[in-house]
C-alpha positions in Angstrom: 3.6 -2.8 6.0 4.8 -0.4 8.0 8.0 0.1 5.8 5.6 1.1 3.0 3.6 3.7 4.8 6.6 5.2 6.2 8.0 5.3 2.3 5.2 6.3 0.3 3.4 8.4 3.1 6.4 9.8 5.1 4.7 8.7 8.3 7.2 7.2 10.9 6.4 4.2 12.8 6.9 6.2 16.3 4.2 8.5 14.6 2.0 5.5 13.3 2.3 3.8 17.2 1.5 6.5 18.8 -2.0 7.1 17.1 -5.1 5.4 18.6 -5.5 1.5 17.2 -8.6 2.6 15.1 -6.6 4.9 13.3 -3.8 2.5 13.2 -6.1 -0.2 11.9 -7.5 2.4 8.9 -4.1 3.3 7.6 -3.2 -0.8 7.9 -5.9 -1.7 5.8 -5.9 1.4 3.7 -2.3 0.8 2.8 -3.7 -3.0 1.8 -6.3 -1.5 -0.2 -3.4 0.6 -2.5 -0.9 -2.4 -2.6 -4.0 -4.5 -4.1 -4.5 -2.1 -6.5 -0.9 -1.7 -7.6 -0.6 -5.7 -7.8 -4.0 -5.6 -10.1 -2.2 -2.4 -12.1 1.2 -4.5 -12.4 -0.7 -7.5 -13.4 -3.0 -5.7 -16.3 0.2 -3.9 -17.9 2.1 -7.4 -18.0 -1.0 -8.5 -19.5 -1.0 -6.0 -22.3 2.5 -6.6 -22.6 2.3 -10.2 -23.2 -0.8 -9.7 -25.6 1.5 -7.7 -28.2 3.6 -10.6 -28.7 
């Protein structure tokens, strides 16, 4: 998890540890919250895709 907030947010884990744990918690479960909707995103298009067969 923290590999994809460093990626996509450019937010180092020394950075992320270094925060207080509620703020640590929020971006945890914030960065959940996006990867969910991705999935969902990734599932719909392979959905339309398969429906034009």
């Amino acid at each position: 998890m923290l590999h994809a907030i460093w990626v996509r947010h450019h937010l180092r884990p020394g950075a992320f540890w270094q925060l207080p744990r509620g703020e640590q918690l929020f971006l945890l479960a914030s960065m959940e919250l996006e990867l969910a909707a991705e999935a969902r995103l990734t599932q719909a298009a392979q959905g339309t895709k398969q429906g034009r067969r």
